[in-house]
N, CA, C and O atoms as a Tinker XYZ file with bonds, in Angstrom:
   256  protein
     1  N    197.516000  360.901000   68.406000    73     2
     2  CA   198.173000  361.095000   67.141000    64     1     3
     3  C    198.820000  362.474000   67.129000    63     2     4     5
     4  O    198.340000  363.368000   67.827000    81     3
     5  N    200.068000  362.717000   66.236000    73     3     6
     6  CA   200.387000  363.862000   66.147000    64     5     7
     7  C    199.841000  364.723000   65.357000    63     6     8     9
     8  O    199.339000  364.139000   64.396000    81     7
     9  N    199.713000  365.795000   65.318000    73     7    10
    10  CA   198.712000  367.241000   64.616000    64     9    11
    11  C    198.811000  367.288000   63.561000    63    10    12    13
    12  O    197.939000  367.423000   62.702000    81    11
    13  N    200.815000  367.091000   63.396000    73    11    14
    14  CA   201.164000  366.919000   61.914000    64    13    15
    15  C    200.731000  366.156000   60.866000    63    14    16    17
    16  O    200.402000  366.412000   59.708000    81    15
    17  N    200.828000  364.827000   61.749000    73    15    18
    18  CA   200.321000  363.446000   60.882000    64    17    19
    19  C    198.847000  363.398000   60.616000    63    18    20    21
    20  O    198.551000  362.419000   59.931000    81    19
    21  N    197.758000  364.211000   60.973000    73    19    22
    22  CA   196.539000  364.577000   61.092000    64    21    23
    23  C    196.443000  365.598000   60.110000    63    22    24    25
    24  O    195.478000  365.477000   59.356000    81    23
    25  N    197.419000  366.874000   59.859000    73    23    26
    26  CA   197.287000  367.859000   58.679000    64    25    27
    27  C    197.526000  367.294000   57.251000    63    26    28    29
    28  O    196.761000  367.446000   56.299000    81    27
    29  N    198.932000  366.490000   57.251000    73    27    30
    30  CA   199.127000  365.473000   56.075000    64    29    31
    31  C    197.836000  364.774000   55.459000    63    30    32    33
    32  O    197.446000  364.640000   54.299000    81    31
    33  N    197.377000  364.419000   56.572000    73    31    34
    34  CA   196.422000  363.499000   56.044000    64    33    35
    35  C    195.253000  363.939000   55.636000    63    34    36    37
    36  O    194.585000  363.183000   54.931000    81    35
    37  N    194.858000  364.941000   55.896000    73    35    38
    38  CA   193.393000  365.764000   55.636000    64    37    39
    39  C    194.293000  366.476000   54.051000    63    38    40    41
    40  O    194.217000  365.910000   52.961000    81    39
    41  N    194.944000  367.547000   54.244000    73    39    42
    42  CA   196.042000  367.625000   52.834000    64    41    43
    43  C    195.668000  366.912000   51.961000    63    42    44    45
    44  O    195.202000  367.405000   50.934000    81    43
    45  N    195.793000  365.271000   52.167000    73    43    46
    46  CA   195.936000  364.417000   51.056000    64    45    47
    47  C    194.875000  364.245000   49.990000    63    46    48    49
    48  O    194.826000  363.907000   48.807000    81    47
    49  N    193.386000  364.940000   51.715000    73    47    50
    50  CA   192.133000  364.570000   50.648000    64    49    51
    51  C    191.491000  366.178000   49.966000    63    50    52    53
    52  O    190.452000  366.423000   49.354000    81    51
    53  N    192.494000  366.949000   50.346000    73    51    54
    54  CA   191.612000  367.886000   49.810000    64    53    55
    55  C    191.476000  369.229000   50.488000    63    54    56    57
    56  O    190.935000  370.207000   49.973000    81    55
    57  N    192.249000  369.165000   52.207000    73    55    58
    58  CA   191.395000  369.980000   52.523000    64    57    59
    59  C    192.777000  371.237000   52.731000    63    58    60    61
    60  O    193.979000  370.993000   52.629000    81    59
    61  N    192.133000  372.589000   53.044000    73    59    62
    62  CA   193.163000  373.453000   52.824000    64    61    63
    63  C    192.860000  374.079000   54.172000    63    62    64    65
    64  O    191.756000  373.954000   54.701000    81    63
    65  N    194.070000  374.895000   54.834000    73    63    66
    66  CA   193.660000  375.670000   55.936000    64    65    67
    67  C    193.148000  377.237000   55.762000    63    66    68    69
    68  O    193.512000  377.699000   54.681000    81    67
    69  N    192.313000  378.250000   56.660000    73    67    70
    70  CA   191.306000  378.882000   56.094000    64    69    71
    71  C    192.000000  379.806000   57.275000    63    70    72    73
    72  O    192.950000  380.481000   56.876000    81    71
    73  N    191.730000  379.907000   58.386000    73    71    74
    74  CA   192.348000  381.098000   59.271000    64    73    75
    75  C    192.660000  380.487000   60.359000    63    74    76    77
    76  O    192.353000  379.295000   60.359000    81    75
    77  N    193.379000  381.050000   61.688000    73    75    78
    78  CA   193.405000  380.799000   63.126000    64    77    79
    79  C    192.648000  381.231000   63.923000    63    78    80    81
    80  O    192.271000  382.367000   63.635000    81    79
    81  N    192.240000  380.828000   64.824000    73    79    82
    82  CA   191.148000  380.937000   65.903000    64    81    83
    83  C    192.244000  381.140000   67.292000    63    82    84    85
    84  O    193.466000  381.280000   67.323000    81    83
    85  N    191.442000  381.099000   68.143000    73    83    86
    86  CA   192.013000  381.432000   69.325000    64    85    87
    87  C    193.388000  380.470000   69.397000    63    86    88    89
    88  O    194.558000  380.673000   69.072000    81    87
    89  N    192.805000  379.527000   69.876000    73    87    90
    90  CA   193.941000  378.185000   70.043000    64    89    91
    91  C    193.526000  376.716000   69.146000    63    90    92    93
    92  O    193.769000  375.528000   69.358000    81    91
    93  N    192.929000  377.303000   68.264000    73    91    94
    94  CA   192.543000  376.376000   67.129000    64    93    95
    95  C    193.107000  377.024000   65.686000    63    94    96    97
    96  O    193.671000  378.117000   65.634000    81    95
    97  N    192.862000  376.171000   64.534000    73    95    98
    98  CA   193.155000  376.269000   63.229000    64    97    99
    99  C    192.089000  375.882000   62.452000    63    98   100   101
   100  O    191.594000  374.756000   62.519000    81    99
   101  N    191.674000  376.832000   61.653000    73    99   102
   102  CA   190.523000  376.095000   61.102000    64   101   103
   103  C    190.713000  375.775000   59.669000    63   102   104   105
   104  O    191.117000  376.669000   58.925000    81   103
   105  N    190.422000  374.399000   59.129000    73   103   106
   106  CA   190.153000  373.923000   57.926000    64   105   107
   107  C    188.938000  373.523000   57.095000    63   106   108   109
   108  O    187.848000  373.403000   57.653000    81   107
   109  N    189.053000  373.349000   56.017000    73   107   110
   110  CA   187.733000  373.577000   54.916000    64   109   111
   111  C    188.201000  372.576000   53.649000    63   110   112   113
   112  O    189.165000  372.750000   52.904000    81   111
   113  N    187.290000  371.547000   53.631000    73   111   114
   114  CA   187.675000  370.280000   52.987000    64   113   115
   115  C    187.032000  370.794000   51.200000    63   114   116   117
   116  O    185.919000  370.535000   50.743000    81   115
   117  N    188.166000  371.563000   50.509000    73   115   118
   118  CA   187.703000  372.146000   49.253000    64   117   119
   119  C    186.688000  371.277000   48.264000    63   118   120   121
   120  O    185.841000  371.847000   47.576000    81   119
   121  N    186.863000  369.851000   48.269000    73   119   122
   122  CA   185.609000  369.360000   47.420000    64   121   123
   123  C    184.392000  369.317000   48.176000    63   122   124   125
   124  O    183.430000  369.286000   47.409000    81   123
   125  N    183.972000  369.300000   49.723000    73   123   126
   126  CA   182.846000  369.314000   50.088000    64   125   127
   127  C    182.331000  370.304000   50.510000    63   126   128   129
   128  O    181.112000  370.426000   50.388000    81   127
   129  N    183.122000  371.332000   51.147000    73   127   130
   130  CA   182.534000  372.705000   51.236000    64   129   131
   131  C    182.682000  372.396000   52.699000    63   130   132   133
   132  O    182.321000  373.402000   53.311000    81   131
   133  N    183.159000  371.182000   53.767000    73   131   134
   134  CA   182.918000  371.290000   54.895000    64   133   135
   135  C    184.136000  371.478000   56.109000    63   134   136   137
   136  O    185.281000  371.033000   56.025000    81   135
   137  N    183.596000  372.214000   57.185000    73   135   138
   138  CA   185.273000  372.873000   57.568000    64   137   139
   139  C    185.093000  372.163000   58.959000    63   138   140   141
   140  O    183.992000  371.682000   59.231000    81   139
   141  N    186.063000  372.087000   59.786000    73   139   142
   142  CA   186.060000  371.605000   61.132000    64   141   143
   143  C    187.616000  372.217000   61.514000    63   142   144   145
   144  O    188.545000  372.311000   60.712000    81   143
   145  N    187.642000  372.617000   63.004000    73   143   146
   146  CA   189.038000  373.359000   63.481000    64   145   147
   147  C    189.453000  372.092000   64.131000    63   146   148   149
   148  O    188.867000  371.051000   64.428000    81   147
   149  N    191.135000  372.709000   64.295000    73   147   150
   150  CA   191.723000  371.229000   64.447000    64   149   151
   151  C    192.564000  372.163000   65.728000    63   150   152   153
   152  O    192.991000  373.273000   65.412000    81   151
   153  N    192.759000  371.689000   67.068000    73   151   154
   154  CA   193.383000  372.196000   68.156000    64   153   155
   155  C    194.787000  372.408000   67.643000    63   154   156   157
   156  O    195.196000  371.736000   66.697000    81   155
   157  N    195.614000  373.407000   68.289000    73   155   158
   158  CA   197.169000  373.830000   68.064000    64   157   159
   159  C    197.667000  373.148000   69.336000    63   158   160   161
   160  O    198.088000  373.849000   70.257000    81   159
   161  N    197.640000  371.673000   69.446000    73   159   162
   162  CA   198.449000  370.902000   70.420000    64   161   163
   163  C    199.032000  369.700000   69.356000    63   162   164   165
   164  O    198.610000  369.119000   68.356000    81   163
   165  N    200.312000  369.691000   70.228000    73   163   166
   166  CA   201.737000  368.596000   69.253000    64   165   167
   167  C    200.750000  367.293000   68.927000    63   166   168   169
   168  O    200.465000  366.811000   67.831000    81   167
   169  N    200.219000  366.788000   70.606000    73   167   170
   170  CA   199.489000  365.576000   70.487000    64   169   171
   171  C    197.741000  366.102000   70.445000    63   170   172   173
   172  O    197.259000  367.183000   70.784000    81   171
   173  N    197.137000  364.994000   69.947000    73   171   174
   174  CA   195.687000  364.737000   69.241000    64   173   175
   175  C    194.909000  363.739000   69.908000    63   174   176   177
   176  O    195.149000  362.581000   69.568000    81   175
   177  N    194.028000  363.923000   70.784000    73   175   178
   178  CA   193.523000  362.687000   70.934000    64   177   179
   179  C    192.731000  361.941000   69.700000    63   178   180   181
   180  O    192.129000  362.487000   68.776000    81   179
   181  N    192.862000  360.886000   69.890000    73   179   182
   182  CA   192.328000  359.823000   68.291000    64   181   183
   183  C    190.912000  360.223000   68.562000    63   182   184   185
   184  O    190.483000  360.717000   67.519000    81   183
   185  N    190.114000  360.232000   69.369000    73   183   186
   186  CA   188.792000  360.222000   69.054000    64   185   187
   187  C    188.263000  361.861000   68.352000    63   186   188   189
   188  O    187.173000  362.209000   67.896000    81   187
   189  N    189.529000  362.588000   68.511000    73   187   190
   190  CA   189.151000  364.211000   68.226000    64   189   191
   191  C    189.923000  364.323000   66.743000    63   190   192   193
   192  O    189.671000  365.272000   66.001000    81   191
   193  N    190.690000  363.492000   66.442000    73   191   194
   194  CA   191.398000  363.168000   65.380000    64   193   195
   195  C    190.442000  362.458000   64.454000    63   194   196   197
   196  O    190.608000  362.836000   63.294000    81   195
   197  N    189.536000  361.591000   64.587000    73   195   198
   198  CA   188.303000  360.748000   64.244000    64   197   199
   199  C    187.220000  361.639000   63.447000    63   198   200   201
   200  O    186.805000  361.657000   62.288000    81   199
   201  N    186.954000  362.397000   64.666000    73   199   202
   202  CA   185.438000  363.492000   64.359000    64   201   203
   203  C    186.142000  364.493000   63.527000    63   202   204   205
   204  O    185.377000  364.828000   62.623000    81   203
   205  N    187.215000  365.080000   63.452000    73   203   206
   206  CA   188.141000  366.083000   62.747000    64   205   207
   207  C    187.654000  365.373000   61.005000    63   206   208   209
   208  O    186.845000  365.995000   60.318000    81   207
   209  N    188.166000  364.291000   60.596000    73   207   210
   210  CA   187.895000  363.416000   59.581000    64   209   211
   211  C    186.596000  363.003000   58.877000    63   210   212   213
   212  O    186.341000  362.616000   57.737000    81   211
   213  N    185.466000  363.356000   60.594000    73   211   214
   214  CA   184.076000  362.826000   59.613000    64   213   215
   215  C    183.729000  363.792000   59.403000    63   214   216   217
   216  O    182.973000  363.911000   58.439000    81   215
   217  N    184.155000  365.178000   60.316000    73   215   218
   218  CA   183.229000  366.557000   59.691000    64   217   219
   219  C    184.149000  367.058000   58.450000    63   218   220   221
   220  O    183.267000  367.459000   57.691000    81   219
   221  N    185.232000  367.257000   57.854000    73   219   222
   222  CA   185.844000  367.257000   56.751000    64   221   223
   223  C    185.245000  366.387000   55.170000    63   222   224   225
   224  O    185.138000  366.816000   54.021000    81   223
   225  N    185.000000  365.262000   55.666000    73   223   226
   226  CA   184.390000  364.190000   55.102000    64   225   227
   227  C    185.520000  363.289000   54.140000    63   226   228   229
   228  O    185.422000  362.794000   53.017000    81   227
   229  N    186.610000  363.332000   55.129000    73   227   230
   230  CA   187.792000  362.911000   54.673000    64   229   231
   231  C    188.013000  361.133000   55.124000    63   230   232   233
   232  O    187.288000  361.063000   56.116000    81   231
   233  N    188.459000  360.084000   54.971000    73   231   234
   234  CA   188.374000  358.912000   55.091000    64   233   235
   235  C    189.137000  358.925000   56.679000    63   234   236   237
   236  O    190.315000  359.278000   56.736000    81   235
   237  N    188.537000  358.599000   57.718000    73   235   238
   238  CA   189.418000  358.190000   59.129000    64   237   239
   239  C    190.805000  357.565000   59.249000    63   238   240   241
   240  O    191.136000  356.380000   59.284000    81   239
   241  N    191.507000  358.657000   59.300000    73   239   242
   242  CA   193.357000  358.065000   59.346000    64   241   243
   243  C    193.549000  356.766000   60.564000    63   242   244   245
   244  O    193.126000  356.641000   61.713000    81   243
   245  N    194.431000  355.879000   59.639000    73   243   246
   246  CA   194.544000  354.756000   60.452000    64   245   247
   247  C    195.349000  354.994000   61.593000    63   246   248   249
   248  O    195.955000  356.063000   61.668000    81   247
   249  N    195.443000  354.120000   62.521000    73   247   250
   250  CA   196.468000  353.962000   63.538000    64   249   251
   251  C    197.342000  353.286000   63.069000    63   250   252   253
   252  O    197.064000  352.360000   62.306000    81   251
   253  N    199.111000  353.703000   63.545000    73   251   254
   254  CA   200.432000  352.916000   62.752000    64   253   255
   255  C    200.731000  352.451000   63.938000    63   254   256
   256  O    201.708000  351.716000   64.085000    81   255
């Protein structure tokens, strides 16, 4: 998946970005209090795109 289509979608539920890390970005899902970093690559693998979603506690973005 793309990074973008992965930020949109966390966005949608809530979550906001918090600082940069080395070669990561880290986010913090404002209604649960829970953060997970999301890699600074174009492409995403789905299963890292997956776990990105359950530690946020955001609903798992579909595949189009």
């Amino acid at each position: 998946m793309k990074q973008i289509d992965l930020i949109k979608h966390i966005r949608k539920y809530g979550c906001v970005f918090l600082r940069e890390g080395g070669s990561h970005s880290v986010w913090c899902n404002t209604f649960t209090g829970r953060t997970s970093t999301i890699p600074r690559h174009n492409e995403i693998n789905t299963h890292i795109g997956k776990k990105i979603c359950e530690d946020l506690g955001v609903p798992i973005i579909k595949k189009r």
